[in-house]
N, C-alpha and C positions, 0 to 999 in steps of 0.2 A: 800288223794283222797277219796271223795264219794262214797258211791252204786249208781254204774249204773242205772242208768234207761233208758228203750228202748223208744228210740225217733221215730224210724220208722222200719213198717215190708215191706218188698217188695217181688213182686214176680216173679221169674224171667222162664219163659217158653221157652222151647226149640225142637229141635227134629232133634236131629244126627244120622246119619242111617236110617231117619224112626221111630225111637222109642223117644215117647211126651214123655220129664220130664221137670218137674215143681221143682225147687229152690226157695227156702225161705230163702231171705235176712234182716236180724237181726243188725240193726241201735244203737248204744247207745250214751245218751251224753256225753262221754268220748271219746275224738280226736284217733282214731285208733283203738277202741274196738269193732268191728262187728261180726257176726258170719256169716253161711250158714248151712242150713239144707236140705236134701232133702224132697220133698213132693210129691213124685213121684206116682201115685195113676194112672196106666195104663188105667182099667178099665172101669174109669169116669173121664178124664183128664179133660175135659170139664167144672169139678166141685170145682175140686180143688181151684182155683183163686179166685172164688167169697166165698167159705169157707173161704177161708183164709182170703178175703180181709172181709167179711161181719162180722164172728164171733171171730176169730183168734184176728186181728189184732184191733179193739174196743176193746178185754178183757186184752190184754197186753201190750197196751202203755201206758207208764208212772208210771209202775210197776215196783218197785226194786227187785232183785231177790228174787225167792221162793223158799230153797230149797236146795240141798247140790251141792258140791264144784264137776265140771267139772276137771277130771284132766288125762292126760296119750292121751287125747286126739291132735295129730300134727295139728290139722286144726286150733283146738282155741288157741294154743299155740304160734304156729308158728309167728302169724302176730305180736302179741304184746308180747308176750314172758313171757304173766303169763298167770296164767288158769283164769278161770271166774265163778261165782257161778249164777245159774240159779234157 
């Protein structure tokens, strides 16, 4: 198997309770390899989205990972059941 590379960033906006967060959905082209991040930025919620979508997500698609080795973490583990280098 290949270095991944991120096929698509998304973003996912919400607001349970009252309180706006903002999730950042992490695409790769490997069948089952995604991630989630929060991007929760109370503040300036209003901001976040087009950050992500304007600067974010232009600079890291289709970029193999940069960087050291993801591990100990259940969120990246759990779906695919190896870690991931970022």
């Amino acid at each position: 198997m290949g270095v991944p590379r991120i096929k698509d960033i998304g973003v996912i906006e919400s607001q349970p309770a009252g309180v706006r967060l903002t999730v950042v959905k992490i695409t790769t082209d490997q069948d089952g390899l995604y991630g989630y991040g929060c991007a929760t930025f109370t503040q300036r919620a209003d901001l976040v989205k087009p950050a992500v979508e304007k600067y974010l997500k232009p600079f890291l698609l289709a970029r193999p990972r940069i960087g050291s080795k993801i591990s100990g973490n259940p969120a990246t583990t759990a779906r695919t059941g190896r870690t991931v280098r970022c």
